[in-house]
C-alpha positions as CSV (number, residue, x, y, z in Angstrom):
1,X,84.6,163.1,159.8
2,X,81.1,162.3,158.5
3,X,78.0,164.9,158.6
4,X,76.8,164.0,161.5
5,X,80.1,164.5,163.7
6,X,80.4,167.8,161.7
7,X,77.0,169.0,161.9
8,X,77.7,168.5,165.4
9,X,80.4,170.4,165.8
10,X,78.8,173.0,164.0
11,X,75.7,172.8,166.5
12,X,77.7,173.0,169.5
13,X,80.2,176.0,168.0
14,X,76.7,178.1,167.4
15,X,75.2,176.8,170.7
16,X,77.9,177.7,172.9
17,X,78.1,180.7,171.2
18,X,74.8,181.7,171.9
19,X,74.8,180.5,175.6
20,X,77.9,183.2,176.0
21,X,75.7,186.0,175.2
22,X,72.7,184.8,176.6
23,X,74.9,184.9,179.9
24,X,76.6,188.0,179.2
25,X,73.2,189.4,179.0
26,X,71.6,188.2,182.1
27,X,74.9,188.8,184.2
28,X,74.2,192.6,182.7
29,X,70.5,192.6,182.8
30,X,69.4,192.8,179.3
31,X,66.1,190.7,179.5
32,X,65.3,191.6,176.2
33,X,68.7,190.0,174.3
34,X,69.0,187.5,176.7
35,X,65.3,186.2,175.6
36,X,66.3,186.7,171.9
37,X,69.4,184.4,172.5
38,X,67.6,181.7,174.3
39,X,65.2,181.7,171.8
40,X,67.7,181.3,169.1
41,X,69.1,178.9,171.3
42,X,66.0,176.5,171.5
43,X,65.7,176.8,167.6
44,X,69.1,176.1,166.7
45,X,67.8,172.9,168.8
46,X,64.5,172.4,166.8
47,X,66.7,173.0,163.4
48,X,69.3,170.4,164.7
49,X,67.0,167.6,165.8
50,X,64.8,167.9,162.4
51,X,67.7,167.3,160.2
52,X,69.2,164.5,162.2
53,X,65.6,163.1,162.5
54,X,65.3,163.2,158.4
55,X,68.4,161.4,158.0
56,X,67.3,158.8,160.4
57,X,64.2,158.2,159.0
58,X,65.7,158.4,155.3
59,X,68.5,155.9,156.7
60,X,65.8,153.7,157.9
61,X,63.2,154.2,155.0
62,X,66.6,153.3,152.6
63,X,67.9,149.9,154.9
64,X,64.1,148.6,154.9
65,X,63.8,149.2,151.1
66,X,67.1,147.1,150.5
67,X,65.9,144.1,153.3
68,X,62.4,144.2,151.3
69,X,63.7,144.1,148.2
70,X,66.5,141.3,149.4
71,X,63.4,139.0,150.6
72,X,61.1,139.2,147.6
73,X,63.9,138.6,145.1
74,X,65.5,135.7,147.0
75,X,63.4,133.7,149.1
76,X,61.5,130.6,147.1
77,X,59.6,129.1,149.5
78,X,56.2,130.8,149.8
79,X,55.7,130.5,153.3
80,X,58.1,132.6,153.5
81,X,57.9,134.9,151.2
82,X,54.1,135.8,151.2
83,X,54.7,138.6,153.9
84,X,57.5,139.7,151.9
85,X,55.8,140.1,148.5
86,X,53.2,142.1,150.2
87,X,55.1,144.5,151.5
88,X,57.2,145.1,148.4
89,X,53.7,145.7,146.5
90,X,53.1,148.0,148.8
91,X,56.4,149.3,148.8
92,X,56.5,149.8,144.9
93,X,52.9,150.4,144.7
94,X,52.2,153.2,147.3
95,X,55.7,154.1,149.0
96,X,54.3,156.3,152.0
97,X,51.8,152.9,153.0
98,X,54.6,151.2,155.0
99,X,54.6,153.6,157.8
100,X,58.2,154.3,159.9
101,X,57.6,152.1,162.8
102,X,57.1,149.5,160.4
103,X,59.6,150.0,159.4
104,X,62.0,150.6,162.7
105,X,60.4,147.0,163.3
106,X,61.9,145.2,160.3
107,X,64.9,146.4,160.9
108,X,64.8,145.4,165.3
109,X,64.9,142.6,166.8
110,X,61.1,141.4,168.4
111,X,60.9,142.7,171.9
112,X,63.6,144.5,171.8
113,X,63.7,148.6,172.3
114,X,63.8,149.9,168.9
């Protein structure tokens, strides 16, 4: 099982946890803990999505490093290669100048949904 399929798990065990009480309190009318669990609730969702969202964009920021690096050490020709070089300057120069769409679309096919 990889992090992600257990995180998951893990999300869904503390979720439907938390859902329970939530509707144990509203079947018993305790607004006040039924509030406190959905707000739990909706930040055990926040918590969730951030670190899945920093692994994606680490994933992504890692794959686009590797394809840059691939393209400025292999390719010869410099018609080729120009766009490459650049962006490995860039890349080794100031690391936070490629931005992440940039680098979604090196990694996506042109037209495409990313």
């Amino acid at each position: 099982m990889n992090i992600f399929e257990e995180l998951g798990k893990i999300y869904s065990e503390i979720d439907n946890s938390y859902a329970k009480i939530e509707l144990h309190s509203r079947s018993k009318g305790y607004n006040k803990k039924e509030q406190q669990y959905q707000r739990k609730r909706k930040l055990n969702d926040q918590a969730y999505f951030l670190f899945m969202f920093s692994h994606l964009e680490d994933m992504i920021k890692e794959l686009s490093n590797r394809l840059i690096d691939d393209k400025h050490k292999n390719l010869t020709s410099w018609s080729l290669k120009r766009t490459w070089e650049i962006l490995y300057n860039r890349k080794t120069q100031n690391p936070g100048s490629i931005n992440f769409m940039d680098r979604v679309a090196l990694l996506t096919e042109m037209g495409k949904p990313d």
